[in-house]
C-alpha positions as CSV (number, residue, x, y, z in Angstrom):
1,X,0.8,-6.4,34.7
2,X,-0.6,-5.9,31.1
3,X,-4.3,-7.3,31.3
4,X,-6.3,-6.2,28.1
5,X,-9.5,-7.0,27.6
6,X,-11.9,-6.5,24.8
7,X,-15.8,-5.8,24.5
8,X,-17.5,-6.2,20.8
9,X,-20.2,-3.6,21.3
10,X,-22.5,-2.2,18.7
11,X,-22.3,1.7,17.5
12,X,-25.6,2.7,17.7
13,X,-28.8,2.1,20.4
14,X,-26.7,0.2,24.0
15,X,-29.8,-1.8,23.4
16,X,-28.2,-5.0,24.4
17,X,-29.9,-7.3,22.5
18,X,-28.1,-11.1,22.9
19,X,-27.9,-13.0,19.9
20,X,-29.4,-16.0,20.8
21,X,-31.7,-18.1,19.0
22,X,-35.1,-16.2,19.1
23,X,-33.6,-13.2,18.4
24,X,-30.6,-14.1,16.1
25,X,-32.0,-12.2,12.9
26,X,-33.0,-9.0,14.9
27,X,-29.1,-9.0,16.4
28,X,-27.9,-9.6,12.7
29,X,-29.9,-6.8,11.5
30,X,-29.1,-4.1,14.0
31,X,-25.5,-5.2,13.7
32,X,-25.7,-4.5,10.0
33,X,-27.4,-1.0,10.9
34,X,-24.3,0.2,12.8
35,X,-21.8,1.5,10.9
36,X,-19.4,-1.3,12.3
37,X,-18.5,-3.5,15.5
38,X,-15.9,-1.7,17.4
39,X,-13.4,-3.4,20.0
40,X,-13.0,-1.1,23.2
41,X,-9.7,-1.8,25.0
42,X,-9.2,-1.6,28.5
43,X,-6.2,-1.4,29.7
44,X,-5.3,-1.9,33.5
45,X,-3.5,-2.7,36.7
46,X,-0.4,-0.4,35.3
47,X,-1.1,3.2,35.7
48,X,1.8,3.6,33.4
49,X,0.4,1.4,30.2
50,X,-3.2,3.2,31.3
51,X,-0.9,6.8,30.7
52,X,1.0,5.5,27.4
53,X,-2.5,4.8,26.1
54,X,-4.6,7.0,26.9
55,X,-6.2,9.1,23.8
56,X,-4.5,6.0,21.7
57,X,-7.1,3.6,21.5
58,X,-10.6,3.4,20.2
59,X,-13.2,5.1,22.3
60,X,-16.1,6.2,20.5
61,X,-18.6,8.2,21.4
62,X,-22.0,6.3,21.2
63,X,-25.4,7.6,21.0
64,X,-29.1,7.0,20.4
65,X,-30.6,7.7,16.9
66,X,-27.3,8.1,14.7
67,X,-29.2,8.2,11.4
68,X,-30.2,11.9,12.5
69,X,-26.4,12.4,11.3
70,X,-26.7,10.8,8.3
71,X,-26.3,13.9,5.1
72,X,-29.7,13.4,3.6
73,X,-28.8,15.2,0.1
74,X,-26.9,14.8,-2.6
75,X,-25.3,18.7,-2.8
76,X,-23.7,18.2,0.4
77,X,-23.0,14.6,0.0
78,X,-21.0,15.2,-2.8
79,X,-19.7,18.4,-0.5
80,X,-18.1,16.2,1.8
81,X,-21.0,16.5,4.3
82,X,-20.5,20.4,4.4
83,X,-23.6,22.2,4.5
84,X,-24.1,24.5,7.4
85,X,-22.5,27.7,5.3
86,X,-22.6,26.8,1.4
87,X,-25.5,28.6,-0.5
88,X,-28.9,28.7,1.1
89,X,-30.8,25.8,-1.0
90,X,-34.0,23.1,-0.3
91,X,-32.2,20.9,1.8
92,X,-31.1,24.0,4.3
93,X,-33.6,22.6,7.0
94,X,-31.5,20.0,7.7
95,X,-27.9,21.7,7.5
96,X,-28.6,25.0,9.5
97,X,-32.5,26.8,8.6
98,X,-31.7,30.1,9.2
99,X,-30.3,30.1,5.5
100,X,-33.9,30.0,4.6
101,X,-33.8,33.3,5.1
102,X,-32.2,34.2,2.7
103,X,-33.8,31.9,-0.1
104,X,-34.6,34.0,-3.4
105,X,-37.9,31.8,-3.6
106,X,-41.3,31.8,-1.9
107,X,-41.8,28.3,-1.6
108,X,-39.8,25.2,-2.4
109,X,-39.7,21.3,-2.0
110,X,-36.8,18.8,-1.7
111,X,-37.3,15.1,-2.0
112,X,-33.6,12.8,-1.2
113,X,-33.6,9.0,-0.9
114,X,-30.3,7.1,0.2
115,X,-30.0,3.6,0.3
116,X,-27.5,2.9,3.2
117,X,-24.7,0.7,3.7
118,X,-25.6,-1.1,0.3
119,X,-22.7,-3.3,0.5
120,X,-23.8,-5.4,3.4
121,X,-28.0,-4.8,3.2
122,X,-30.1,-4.3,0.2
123,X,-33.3,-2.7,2.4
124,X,-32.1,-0.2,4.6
125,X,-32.6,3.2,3.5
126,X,-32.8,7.2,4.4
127,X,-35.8,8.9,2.6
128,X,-35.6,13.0,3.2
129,X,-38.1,15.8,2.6
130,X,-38.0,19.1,3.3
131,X,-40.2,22.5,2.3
132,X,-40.0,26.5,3.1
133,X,-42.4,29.1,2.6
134,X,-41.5,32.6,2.9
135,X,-43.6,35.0,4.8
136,X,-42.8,38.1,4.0
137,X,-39.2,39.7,3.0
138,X,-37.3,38.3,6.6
139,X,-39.2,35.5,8.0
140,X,-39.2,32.1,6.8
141,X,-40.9,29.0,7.6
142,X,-39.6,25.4,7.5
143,X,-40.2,21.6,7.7
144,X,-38.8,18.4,7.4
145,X,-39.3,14.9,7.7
146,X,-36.8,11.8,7.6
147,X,-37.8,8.4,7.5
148,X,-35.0,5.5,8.5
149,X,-36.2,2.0,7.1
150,X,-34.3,-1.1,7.8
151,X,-36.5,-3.5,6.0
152,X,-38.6,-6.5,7.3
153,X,-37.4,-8.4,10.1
154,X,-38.5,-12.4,11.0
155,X,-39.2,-13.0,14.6
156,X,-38.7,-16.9,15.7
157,X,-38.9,-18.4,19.1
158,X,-35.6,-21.2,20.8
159,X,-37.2,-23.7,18.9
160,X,-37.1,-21.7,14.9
161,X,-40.9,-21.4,15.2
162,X,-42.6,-18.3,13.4
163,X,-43.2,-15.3,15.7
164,X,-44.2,-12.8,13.0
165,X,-42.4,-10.0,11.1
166,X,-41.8,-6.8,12.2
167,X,-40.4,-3.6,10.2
168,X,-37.8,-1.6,12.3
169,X,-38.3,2.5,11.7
170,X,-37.0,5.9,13.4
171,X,-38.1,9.0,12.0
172,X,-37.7,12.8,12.8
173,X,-40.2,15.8,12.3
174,X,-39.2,19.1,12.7
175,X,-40.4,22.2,12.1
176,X,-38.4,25.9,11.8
177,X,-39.0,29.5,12.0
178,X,-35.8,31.6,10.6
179,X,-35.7,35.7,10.7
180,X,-33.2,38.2,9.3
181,X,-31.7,40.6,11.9
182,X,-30.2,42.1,9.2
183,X,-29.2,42.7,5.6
184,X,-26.3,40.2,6.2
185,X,-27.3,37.9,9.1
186,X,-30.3,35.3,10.0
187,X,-30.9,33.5,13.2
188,X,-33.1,30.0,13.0
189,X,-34.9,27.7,15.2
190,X,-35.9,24.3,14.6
191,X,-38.2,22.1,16.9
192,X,-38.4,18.3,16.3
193,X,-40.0,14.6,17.0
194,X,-38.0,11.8,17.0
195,X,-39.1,8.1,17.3
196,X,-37.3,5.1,17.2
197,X,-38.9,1.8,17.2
198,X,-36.4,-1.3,16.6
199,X,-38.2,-4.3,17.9
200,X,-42.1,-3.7,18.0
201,X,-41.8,-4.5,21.7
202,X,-40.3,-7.6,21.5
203,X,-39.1,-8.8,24.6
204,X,-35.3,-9.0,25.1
205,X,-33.7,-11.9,26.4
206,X,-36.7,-13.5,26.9
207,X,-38.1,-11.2,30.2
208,X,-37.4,-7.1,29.7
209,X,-39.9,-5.3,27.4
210,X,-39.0,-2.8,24.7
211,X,-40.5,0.0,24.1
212,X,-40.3,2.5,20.9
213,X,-37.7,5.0,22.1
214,X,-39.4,8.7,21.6
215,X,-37.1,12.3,22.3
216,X,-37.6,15.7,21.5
217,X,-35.1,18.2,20.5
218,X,-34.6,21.6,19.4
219,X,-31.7,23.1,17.2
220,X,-30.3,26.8,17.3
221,X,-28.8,28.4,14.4
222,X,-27.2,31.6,12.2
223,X,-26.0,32.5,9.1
224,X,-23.9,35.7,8.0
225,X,-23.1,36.6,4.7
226,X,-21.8,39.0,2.3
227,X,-20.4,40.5,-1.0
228,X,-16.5,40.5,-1.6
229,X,-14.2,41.1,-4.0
230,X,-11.0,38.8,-5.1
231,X,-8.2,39.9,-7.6
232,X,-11.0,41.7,-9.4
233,X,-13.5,38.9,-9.2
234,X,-16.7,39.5,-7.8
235,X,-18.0,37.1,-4.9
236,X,-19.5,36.2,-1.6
237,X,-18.4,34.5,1.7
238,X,-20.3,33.6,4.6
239,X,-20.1,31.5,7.6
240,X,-22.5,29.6,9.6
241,X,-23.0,27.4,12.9
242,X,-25.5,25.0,14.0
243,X,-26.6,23.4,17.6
244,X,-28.8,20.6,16.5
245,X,-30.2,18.1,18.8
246,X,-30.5,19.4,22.4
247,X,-33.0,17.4,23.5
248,X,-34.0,14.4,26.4
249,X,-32.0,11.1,26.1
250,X,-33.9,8.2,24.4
251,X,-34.4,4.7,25.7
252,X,-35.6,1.4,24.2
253,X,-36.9,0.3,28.7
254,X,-37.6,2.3,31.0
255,X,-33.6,1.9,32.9
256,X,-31.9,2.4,30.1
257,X,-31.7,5.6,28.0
258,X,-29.3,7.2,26.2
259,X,-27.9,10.8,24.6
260,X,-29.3,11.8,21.4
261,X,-26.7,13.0,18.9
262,X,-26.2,16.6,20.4
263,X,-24.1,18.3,17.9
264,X,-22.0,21.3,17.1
265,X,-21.1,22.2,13.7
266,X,-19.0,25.9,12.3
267,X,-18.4,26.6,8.8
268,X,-17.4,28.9,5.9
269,X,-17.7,29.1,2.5
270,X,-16.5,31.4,-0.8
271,X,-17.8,31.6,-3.9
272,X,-16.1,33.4,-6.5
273,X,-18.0,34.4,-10.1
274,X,-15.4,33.6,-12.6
275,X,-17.4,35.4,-15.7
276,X,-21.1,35.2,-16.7
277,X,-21.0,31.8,-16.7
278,X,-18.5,29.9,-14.6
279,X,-18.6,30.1,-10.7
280,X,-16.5,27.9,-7.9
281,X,-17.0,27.8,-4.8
282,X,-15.3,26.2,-1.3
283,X,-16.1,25.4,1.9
284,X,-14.8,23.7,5.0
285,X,-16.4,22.7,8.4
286,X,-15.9,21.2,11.8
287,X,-18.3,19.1,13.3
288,X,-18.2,18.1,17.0
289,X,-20.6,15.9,19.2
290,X,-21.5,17.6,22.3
291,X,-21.9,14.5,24.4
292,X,-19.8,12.9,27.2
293,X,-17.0,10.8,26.1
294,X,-16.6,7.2,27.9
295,X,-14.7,7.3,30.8
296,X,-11.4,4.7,31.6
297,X,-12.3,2.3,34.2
298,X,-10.2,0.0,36.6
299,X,-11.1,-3.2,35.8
300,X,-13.3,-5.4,38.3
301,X,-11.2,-6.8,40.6
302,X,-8.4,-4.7,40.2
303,X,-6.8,-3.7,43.5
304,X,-6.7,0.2,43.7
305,X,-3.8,2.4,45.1
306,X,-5.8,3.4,48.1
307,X,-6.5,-0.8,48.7
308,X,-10.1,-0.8,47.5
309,X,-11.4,-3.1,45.2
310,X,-12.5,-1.8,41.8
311,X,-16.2,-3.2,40.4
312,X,-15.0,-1.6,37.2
313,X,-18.3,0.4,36.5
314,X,-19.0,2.9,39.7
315,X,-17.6,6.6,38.9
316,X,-15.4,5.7,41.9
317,X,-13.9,3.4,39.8
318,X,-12.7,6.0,37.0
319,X,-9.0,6.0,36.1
320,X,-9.4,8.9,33.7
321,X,-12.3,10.7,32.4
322,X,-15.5,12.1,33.9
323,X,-18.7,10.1,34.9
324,X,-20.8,10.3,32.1
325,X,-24.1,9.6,33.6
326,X,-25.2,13.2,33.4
327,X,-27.7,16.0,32.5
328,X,-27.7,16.9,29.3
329,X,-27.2,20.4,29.6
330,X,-24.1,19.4,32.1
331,X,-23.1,16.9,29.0
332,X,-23.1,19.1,26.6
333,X,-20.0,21.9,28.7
334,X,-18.7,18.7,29.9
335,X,-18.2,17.3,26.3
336,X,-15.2,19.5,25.8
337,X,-13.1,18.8,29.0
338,X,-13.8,15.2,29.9
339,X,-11.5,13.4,27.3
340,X,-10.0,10.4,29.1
341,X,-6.6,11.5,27.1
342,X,-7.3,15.1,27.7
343,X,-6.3,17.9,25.2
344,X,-4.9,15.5,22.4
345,X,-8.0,13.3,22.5
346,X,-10.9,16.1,22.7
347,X,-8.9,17.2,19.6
348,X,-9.4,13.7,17.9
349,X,-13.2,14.3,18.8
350,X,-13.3,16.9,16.3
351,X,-14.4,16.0,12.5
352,X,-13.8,17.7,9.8
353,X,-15.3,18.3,5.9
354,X,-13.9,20.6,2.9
355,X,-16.2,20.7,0.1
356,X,-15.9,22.1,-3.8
357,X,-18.5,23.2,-6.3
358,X,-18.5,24.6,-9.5
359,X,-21.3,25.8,-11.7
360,X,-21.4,26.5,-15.3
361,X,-23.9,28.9,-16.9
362,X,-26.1,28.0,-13.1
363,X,-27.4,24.9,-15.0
364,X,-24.9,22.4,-14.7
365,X,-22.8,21.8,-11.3
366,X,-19.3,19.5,-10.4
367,X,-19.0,18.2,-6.9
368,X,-16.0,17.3,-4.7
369,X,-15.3,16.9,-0.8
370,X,-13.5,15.0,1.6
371,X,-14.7,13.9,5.4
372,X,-12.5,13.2,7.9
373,X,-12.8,11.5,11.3
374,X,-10.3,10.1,13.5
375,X,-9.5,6.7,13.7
376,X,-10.3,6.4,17.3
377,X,-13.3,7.9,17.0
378,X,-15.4,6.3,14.5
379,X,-12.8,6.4,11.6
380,X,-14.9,7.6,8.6
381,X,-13.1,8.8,5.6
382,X,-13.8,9.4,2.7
383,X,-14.5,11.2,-0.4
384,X,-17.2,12.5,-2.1
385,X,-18.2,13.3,-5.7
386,X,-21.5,14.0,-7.6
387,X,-22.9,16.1,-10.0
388,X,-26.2,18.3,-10.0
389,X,-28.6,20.1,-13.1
390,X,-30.9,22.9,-12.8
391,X,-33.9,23.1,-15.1
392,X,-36.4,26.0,-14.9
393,X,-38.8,24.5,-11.8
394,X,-36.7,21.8,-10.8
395,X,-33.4,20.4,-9.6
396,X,-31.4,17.2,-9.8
397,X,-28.7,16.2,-7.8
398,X,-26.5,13.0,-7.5
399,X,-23.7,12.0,-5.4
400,X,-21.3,8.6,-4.8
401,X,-19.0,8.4,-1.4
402,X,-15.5,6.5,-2.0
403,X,-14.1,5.5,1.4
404,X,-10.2,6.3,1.8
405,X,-8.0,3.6,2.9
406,X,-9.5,-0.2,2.6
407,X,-12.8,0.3,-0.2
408,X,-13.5,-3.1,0.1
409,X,-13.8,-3.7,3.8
410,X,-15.9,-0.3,4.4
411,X,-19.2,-0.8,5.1
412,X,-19.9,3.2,3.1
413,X,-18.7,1.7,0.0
414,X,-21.0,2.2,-2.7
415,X,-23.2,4.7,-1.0
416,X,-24.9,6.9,-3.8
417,X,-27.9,9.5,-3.3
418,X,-30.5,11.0,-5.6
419,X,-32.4,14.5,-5.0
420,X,-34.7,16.6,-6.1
421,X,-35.6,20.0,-5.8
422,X,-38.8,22.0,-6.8
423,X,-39.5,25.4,-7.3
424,X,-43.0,26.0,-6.3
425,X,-42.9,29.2,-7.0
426,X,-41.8,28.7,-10.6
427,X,-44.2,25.8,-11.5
428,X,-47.5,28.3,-10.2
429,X,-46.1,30.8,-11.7
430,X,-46.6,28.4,-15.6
């Protein structure tokens, strides 16, 4: 027997909100906050159709507070959201901080605003800032602060009556403190606040209270880089990693919470100096979620092999995978080994970004990149482009994303953002 079965869920919060009538512009909202509805299909009763699927259909990995995923700046936007081992630059608080290090500044400021997923919602948006201050020759300091808006939502009751308005937010503090160890290499950490507040404590389906979903999270990071030589050309390489958001799950009640986005991402970059004035560089990066994937249930009902009766939710019930209803230090080693499809499907869990920039005369910049993600695992692609000046205190960057494949059905399409960057250092120094 062939039974399929499929379950629209949202990407984003498991808050399981019902659209009914009192909450039917909250539900539309949220849904337009997710990057899109997927369908999760089940396949069961035939352990050989479970086999011939398995690692072949959509089985995303979901998790609390996606925007902290979201590239904040234009540079790496237009990079294809590579940024834990280009250049060190304003914005390296969010892509790996231990680049700070290594900053030729005392203090800076970066400002980034982003409206998201333009083409379906005019008022949601990613506003980013970010600061360093050097303390002596090998420390650094750090902070950042990103604020997710998704505009003004109208509460009603069954009957359409007014209930008020509420705005839903998340934002995320952090802080970072980044040494050298050595003329080439820099370790970072970063601590951070995140809160998440999506209904004001509006009661879902008419009984269970919400609450403001709060987490904190640390990230651990390094940086190595130095000179080389290409064909004559002088240069640099360096590679970097990040491990950003180990923290405690988040939850919108009290039964119900969720992994944050636990992350993993490796990189490495070149950058060759053509002459006095041109310069290109590359980079390319992996990215990985370190979070439990879904397991494969029997379906409820289903009679078992060993004549038991499946409920289709209970870890006994697991065709393939692992129980993912664990610590998150146990989530995070389990993350690379509990693929319902095994080896070819922990491979599909891996993202990956190549980036190009060239300068001229280290005024004037050209961006390029690509981002790729497997169609059973979120299926974002697409490229990047933008372009970026450099005046004597400040810094302007802008970059566009083009979705591969269908533009006109991708919720990405149109997605632009706009940065700044200051040199404090520069403008006290005038």
């Amino acid at each position: 027997m062939n039974n399929k079965i499929e379950l629209n869920q949202f990407v984003f919060l498991n808050l399981r909100l019902k659209k009914n009538d009192s909450m039917n512009k909250l539900s539309t909202k949220i849904l337009v906050v997710i990057f899109s509805i997927i369908s999760i299909h089940s396949i069961a009763q035939n352990s050989d159709t479970y086999d011939q699927t398995l690692g072949q259909e959509l089985n995303a990995i979901t998790t609390s507070v996606p925007f902290l995923m979201i590239a904040p700046d234009s540079r790496s936007g237009a990079m294809g959201d590579a940024g834990v081992a280009i250049s060190p630059d304003g914005y390296s608080q969010h892509w790996n901080s231990s680049k700070l290090a290594f900053v030729n500044q005392s203090m800076g400021l970066s400002i980034s605003y982003t409206p998201w997923l333009k083409k379906l919602v005019d008022d949601i948006n990613l506003a980013y800032v970010s600061g360093y201050y050097r303390l002596d020759e090998n420390q650094t300091l750090g902070a950042g602060l990103r604020y997710f808006s998704m505009g003004n939502i109208n509460f009603t009751d069954e009957n359409g009556g007014p209930l008020g308005s509420f705005a839903p937010h998340e934002f995320a503090l952090d802080g970072s403190y980044n040494r050298k160890l050595s003329e080439n290499f820099a370790l970072g950490i970063v601590g951070r606040f995140i809160l998440s507040n999506l209904t004001g404590g509006t009661g879902v389906n008419g009984s269970e209270q919400t609450q403001a979903g709060k987490s904190v999270a640390v990230d651990i990071n390094g940086f190595y880089t130095r000179p080389m030589k290409v064909s004559g050309y002088e240069g640099n390489w360096a590679a970097g990693f990040n491990l950003s958001n180990i923290g405690a799950k988040l939850g919108y009640t009290e039964d119900d919470k969720n992994f944050i986005p636990t992350n993993l991402k490796i990189g490495a970059a070149g950058t060759i100096e053509i002459d006095a004035y041109n310069s290109i560089s590359a980079t390319f990066e992996i990215n990985k979620l370190l979070v439990p994937t879904p397991p494969v249930y029997w379906l409820s009902g289903d009679t078992l092999p060993n004549g038991s009766i499946s409920d289709g939710i209970s870890p006994e019930y697991i065709y393939a995978g692992m129980d993912n209803d664990v610590s998150i230090a146990q989530g995070m080693f389990q993350s690379f080994y509990d693929a319902p499809g095994g080896f070819k499907e922990e491979m599909q869990e891996i993202a990956y970004s190549l980036g190009f920039e060239y300068w001229y005369a280290k005024q004037f910049a050209v961006r390029a990149g690509y981002f790729h993600e497997n169609q059973y695992k979120g299926n974002r692609k697409y490229f990047t482009a933008g372009v970026g000046l450099k005046m004597n205190v400040f810094g302007l960057d802008f970059s566009y994303l083009i979705p591969a494949g269908s533009f006109n059905n991708s919720p990405l399409s149109n997605t632009w953002r706009f940065s700044l960057v200051f040199d404090l250092e520069a403008i006290s120094n005038q």
